[in-house]
Backbone as CSV, one residue per row, in Angstrom:
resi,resn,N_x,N_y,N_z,CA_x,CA_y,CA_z,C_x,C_y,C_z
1,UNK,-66.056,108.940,-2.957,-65.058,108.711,-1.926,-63.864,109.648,-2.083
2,UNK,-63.276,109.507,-3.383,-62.259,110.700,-4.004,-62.259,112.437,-3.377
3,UNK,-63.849,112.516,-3.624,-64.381,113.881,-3.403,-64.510,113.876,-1.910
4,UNK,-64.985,113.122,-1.079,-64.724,113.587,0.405,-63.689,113.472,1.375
5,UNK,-62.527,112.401,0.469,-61.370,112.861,1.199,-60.403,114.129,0.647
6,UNK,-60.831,114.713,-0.816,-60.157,115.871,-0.750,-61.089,117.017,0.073
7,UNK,-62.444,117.030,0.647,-62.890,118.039,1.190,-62.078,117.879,2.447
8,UNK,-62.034,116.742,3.149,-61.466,116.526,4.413,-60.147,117.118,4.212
9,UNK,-59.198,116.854,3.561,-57.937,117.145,3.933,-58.016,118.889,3.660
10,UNK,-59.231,119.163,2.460,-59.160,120.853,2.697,-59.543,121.320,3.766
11,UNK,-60.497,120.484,4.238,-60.845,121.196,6.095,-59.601,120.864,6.969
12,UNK,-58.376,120.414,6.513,-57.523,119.935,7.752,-56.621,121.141,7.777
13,UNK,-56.240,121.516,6.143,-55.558,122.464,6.217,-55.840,123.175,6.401
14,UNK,-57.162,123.866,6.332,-57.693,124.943,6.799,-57.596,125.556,8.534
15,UNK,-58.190,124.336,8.922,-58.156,124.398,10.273,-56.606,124.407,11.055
16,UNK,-55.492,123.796,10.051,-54.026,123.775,10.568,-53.690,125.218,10.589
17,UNK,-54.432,125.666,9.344,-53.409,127.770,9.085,-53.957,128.623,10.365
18,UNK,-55.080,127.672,10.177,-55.935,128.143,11.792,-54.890,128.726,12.692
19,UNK,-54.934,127.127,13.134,-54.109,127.553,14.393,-52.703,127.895,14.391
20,UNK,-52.573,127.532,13.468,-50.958,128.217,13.260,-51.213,130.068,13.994
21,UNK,-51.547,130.430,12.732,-52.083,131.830,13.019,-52.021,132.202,14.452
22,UNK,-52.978,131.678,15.294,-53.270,131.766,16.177,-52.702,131.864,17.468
23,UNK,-51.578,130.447,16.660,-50.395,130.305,17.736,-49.416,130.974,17.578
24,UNK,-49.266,131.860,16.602,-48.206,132.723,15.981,-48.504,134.072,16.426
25,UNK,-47.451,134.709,16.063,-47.093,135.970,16.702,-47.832,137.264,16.596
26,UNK,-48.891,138.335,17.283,-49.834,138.665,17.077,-49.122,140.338,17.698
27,UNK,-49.278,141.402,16.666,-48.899,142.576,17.208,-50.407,143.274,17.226
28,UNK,-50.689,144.012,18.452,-51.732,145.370,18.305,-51.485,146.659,18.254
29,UNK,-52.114,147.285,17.788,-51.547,148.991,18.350,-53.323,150.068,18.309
30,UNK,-52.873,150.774,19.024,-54.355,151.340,19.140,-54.379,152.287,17.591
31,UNK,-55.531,152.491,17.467,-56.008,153.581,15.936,-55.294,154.926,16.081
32,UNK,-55.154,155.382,17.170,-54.639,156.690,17.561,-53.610,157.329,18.385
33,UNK,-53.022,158.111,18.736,-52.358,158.195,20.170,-52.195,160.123,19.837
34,UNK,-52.786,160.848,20.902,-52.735,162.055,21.084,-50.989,163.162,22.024
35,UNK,-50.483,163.496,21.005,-49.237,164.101,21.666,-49.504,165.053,22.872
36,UNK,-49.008,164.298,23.738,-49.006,166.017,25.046,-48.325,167.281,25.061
37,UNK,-48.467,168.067,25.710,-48.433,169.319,25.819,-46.920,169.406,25.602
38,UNK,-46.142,168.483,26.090,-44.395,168.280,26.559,-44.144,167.947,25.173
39,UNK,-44.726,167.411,24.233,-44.069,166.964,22.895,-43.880,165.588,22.946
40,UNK,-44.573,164.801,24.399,-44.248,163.192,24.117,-45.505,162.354,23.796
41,UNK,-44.974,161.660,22.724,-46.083,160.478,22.880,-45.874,159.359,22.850
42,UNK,-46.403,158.056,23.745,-46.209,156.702,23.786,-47.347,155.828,22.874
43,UNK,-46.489,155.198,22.598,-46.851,153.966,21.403,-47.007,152.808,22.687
44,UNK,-48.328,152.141,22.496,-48.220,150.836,23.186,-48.418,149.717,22.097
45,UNK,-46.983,149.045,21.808,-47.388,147.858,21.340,-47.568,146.557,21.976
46,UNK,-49.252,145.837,21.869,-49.116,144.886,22.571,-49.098,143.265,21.981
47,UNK,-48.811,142.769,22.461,-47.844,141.321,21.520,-48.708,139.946,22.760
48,UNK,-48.633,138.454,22.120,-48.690,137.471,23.248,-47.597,136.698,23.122
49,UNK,-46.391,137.595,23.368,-45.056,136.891,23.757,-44.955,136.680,25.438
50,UNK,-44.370,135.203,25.686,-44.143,135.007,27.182,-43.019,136.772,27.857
51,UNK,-43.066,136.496,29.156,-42.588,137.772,29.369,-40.882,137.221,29.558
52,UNK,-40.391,136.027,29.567,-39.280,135.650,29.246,-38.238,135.615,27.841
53,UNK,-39.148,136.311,26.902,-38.623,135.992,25.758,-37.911,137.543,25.522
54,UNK,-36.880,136.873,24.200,-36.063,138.342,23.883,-36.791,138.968,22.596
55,UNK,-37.072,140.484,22.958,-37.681,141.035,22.132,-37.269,142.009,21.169
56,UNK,-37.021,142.248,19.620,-36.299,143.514,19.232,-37.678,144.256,18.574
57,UNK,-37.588,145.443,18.716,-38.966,146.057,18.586,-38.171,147.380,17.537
58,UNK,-38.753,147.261,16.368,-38.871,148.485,15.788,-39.834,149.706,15.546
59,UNK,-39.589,150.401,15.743,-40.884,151.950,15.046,-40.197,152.737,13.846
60,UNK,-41.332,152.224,13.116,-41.168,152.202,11.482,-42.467,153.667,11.498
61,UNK,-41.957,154.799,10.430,-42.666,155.817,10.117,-42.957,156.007,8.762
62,UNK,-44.853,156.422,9.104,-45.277,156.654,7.530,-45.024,155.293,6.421
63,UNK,-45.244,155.677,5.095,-45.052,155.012,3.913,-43.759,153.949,4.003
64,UNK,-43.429,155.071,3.647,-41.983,154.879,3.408,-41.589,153.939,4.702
65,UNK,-42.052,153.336,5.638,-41.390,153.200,6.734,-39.590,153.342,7.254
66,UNK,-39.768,154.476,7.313,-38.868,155.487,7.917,-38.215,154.842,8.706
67,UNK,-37.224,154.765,9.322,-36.823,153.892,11.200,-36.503,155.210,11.546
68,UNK,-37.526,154.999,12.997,-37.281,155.771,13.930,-36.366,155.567,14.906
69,UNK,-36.303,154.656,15.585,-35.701,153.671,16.876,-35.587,152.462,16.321
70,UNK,-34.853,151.559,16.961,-34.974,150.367,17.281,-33.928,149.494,18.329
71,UNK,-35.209,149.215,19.474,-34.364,148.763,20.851,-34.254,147.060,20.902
72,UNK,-34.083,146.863,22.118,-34.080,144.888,22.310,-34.333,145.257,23.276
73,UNK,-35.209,143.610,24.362,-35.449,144.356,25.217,-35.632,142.659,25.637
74,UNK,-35.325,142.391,26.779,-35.888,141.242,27.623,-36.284,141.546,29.129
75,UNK,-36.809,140.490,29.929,-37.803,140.708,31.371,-37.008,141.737,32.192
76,UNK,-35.730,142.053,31.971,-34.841,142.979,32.556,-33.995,143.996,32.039
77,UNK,-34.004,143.804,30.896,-32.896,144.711,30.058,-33.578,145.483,29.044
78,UNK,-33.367,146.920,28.859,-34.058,147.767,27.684,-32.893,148.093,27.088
79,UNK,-32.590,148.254,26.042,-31.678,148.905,25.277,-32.590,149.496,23.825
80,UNK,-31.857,150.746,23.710,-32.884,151.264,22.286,-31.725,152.116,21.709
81,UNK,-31.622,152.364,20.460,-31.136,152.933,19.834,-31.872,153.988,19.185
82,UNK,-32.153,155.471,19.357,-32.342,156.473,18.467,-31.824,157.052,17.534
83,UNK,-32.996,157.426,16.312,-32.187,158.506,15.538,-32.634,159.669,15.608
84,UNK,-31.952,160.786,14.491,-31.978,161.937,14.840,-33.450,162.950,14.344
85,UNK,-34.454,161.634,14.100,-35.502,162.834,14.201,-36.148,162.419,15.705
86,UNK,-36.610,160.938,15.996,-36.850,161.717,17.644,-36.174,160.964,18.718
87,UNK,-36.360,161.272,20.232,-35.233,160.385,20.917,-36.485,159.464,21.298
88,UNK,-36.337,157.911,21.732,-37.224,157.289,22.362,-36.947,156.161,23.555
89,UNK,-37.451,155.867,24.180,-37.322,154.838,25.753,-38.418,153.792,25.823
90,UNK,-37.999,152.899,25.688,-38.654,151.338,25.977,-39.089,151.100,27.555
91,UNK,-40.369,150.899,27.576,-40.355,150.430,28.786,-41.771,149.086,28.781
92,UNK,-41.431,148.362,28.979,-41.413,146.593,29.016,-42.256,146.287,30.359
93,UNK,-43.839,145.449,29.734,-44.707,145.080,30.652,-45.115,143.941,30.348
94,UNK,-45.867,142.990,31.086,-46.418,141.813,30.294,-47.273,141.850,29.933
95,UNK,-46.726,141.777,28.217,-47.682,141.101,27.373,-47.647,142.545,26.175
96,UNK,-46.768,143.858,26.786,-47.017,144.563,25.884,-45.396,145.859,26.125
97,UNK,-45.087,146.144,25.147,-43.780,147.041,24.868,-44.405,148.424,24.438
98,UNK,-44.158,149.484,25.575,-44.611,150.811,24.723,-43.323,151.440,25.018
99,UNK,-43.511,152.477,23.988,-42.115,153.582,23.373,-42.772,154.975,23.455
100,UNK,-41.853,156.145,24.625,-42.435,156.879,24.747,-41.215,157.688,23.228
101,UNK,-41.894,158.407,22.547,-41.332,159.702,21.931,-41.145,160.645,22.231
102,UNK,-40.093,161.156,22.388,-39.998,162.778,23.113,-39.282,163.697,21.577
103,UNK,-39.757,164.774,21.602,-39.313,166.200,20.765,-40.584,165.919,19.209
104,UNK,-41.722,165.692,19.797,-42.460,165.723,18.796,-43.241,166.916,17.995
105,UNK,-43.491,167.479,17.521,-44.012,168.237,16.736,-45.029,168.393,15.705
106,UNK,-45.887,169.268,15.032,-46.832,169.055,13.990,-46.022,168.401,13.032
107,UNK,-45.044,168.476,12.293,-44.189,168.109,11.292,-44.222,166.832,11.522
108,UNK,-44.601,166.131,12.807,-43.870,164.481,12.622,-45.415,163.912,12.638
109,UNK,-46.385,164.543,12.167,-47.555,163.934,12.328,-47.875,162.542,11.221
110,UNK,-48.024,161.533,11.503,-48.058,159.972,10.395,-48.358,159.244,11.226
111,UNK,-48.073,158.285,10.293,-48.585,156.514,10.834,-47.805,155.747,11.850
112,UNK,-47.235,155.751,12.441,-45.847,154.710,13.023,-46.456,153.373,13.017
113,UNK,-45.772,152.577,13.372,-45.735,151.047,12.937,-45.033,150.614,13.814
114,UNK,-45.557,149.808,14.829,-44.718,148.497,15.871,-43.935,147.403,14.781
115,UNK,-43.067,146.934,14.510,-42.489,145.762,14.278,-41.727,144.758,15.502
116,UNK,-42.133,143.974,15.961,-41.682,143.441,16.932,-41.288,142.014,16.241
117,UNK,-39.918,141.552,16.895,-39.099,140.437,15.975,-39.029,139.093,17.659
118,UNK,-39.620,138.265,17.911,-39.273,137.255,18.613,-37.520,136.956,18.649
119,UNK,-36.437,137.366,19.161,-35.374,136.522,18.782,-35.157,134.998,19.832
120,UNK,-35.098,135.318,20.779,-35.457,134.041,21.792,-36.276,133.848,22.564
121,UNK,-36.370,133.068,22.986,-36.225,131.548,22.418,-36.656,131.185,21.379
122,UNK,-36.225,130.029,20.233,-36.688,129.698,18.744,-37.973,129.419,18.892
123,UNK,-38.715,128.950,18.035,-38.108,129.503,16.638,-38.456,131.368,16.580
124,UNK,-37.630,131.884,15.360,-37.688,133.407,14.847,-39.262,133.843,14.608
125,UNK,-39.722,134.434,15.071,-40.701,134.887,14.913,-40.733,136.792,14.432
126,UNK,-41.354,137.636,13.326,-41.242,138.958,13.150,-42.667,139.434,12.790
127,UNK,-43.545,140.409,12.995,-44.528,140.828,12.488,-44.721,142.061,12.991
128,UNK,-45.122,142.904,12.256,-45.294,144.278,12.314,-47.006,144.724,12.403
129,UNK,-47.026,145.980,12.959,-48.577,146.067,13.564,-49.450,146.914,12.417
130,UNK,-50.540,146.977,12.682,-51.089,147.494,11.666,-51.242,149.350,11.571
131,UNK,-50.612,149.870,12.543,-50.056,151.438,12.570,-50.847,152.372,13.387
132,UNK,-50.115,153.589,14.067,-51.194,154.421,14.700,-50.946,155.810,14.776
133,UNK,-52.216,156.410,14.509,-51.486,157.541,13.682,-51.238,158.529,14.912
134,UNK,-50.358,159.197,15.093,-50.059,160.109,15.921,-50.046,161.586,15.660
135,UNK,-50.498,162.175,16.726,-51.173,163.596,15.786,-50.894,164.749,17.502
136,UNK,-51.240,166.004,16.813,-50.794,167.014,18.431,-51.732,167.488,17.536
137,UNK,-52.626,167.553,19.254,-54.172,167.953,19.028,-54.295,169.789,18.931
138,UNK,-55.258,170.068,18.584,-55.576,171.535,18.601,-55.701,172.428,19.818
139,UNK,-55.868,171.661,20.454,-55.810,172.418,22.198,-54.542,172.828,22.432
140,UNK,-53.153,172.203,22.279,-52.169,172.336,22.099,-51.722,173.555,21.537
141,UNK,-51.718,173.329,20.071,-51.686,174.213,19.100,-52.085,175.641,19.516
142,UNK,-53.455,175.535,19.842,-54.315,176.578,20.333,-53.225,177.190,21.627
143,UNK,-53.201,176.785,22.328,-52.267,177.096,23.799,-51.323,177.683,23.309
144,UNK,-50.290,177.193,22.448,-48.957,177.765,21.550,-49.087,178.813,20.996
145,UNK,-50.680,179.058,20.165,-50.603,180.107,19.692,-50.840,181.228,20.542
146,UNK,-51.374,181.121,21.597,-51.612,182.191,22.685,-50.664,182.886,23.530
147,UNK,-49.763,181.467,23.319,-48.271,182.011,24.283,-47.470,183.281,23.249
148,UNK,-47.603,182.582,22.070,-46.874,183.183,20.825,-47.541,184.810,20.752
149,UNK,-49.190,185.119,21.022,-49.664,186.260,21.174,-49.052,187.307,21.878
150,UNK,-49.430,186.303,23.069,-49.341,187.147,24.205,-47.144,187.531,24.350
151,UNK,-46.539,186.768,24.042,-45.319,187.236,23.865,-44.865,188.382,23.186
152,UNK,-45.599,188.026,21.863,-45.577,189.049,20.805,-46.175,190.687,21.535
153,UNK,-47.098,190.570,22.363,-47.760,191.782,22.624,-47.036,192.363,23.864
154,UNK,-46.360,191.473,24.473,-45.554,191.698,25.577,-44.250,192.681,25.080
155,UNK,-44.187,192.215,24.277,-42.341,192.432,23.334,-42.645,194.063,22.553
156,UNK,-44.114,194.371,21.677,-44.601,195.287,21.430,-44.912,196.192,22.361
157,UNK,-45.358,195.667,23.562,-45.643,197.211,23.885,-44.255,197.559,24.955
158,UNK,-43.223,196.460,24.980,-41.498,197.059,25.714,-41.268,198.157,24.558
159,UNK,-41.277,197.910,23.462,-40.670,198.741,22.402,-41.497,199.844,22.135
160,UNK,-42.983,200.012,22.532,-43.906,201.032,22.126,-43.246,201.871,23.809
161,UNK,-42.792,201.406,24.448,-42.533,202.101,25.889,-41.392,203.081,25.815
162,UNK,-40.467,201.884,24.936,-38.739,202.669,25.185,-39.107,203.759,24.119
163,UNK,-39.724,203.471,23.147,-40.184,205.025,22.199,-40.254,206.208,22.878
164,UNK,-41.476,205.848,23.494,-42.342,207.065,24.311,-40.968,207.353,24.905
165,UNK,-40.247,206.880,25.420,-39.293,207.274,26.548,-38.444,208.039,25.644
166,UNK,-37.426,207.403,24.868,-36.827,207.966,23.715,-37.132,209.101,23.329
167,UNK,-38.577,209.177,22.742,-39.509,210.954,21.828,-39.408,211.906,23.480
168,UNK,-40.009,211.564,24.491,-39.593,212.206,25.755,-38.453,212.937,25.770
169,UNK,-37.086,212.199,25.709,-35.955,212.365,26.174,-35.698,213.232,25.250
170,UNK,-35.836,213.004,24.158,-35.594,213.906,22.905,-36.146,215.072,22.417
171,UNK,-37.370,215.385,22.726,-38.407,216.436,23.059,-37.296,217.560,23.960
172,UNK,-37.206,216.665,25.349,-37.128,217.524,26.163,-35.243,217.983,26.000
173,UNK,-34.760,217.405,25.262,-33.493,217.877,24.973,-33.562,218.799,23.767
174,UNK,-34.290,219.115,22.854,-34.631,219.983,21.735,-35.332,221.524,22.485
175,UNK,-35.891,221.194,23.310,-36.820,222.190,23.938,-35.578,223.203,24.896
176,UNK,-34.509,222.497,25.513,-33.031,222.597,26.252,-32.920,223.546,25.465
177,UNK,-32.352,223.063,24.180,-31.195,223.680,23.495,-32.021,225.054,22.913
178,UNK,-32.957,224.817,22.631,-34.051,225.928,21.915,-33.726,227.222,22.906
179,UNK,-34.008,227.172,24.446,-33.658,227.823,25.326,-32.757,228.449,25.862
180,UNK,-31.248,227.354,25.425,-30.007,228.103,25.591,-29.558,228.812,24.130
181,UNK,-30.005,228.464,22.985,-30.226,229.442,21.993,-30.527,230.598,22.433
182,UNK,-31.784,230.563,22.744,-32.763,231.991,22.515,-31.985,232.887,23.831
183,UNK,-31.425,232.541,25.030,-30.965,233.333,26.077,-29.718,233.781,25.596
184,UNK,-28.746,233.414,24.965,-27.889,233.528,24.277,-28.175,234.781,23.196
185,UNK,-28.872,234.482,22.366,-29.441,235.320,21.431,-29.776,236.724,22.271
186,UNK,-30.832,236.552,23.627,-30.774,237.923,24.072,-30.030,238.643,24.733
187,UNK,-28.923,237.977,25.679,-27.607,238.290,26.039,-26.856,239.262,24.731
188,UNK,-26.717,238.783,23.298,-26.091,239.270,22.908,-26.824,241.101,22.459
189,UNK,-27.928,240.859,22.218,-28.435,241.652,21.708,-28.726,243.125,22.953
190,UNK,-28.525,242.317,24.035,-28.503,243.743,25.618,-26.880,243.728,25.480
191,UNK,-26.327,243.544,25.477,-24.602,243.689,25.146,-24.536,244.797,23.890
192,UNK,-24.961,244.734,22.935,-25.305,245.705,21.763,-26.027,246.884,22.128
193,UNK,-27.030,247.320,22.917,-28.037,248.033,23.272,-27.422,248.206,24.547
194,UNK,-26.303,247.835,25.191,-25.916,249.149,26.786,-25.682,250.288,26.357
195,UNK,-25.333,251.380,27.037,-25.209,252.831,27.025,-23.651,252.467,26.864
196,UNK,-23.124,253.437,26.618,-20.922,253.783,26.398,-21.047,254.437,27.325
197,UNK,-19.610,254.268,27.701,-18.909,255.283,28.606,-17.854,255.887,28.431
198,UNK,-17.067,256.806,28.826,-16.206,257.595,28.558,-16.270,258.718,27.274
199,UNK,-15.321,258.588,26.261,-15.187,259.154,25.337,-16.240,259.069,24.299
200,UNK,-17.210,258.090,24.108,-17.961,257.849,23.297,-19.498,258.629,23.924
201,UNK,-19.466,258.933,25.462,-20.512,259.698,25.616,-20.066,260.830,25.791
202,UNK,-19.056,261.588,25.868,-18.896,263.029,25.728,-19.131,263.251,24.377
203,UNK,-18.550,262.259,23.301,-19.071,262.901,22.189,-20.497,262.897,21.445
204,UNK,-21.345,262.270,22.240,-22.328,262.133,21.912,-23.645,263.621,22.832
205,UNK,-22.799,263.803,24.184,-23.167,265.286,24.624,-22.930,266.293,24.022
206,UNK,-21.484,266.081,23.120,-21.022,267.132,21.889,-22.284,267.499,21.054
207,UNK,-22.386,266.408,20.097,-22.880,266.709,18.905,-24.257,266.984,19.704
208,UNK,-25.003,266.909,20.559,-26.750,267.113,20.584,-26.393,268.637,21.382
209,UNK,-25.291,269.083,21.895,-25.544,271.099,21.834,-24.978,271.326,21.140
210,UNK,-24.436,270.649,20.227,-23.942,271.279,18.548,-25.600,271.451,18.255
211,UNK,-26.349,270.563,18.056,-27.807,270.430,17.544,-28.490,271.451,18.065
212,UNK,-28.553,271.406,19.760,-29.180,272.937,20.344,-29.164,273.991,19.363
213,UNK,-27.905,274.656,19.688,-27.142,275.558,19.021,-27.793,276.493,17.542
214,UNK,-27.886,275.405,16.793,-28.195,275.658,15.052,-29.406,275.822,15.636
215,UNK,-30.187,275.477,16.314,-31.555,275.381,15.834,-32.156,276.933,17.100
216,UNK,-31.340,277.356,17.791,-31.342,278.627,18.261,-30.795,279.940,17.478
């Protein structure tokens, strides 16, 4: 008799944590969530809180759970508080609270974590979700790196251009001066090589029939 009313009362309690459980506060979050192209990604946490109740919702990061945000939020009112690694916005449906992230990056790639806290109506209710990892897919990446190419090759061949233009300009200003050199140079040298006049060619008619002369 001893022995089957302690089995009974172990099946009572059993069946009480039951429903406790059950009737108690239940967070989900999906396994994954893929960042878009813009750098945002939304967290849906979904809960079976009435849609009258007041809700404070945290996003907890990685290990360490980090705080990212943390807003309140009831059937009409969002309020959220960000910090300074990303900004985020509550937006409130029944039966489930998602948080979009904006300025995301490879660097913020981890676990995040819903914590959602019942404050009203009583009693206090708090439980946190079991995490989802958020990640910026390779298509992305891939896209970034192409922009990053093609910029890079854009930017290379402005500067392979202004060269050419530059060695041009410079060519053809070396080739200038080479020219007003060398005309210069022969100017002077027909200035040296004219014939005299006056006194300097009579004496030069002098001395060649002085030369006649001797040699007659």
């Amino acid at each position: 008799m001893a022995t089957l009313r302690k089995l009974l009362l172990v099946f009572l309690w059993i069946y009480t944590m039951q429903r406790l459980d059950v009737a108690g506060l239940r967070i989900d979050q999906p396994m994954s969530v893929e960042v878009e192209s813009t750098g945002e990604a939304t967290l849906e946490c979904t809960h079976n809180c009435e849609e009258n109740t007041e809700l404070k919702l945290t996003i907890l990061k990685g290990s360490n759970e980090e705080v990212i945000c943390i807003g309140r939020t009831n059937s009409s009112v969002h309020h959220v508080n960000s910090t300074e690694v990303l900004h985020c916005q509550i937006n409130r449906k029944p039966g489930s609270v998602s948080v979009t992230l904006y300025g995301f990056n490879s660097s913020l790639i981890d676990n995040y974590f819903c914590k959602i806290e019942k404050l009203y109506p009583p009693p206090y209710e708090g439980k946190k979700g079991s995490g989802t990892i958020i990640f910026t897919s390779k298509k992305n990446c891939q896209k970034c790196f192409q922009f990053v190419m093609l910029l890079t090759m854009g930017l290379l061949s402005i500067l392979t251009l202004f060269s050419v233009i530059y060695s041009t300009v410079l060519t053809l200003k070396t080739c200038r001066a080479k020219r007003v050199t060398k005309k210069e140079e022969e100017n002077s040298v027909y200035e040296q090589m004219a014939p005299s006049t006056g006194g300097e060619q009579s004496r030069r008619n002098t001395e060649s029939a002085t030369t006649l002369t001797r040699k007659y």
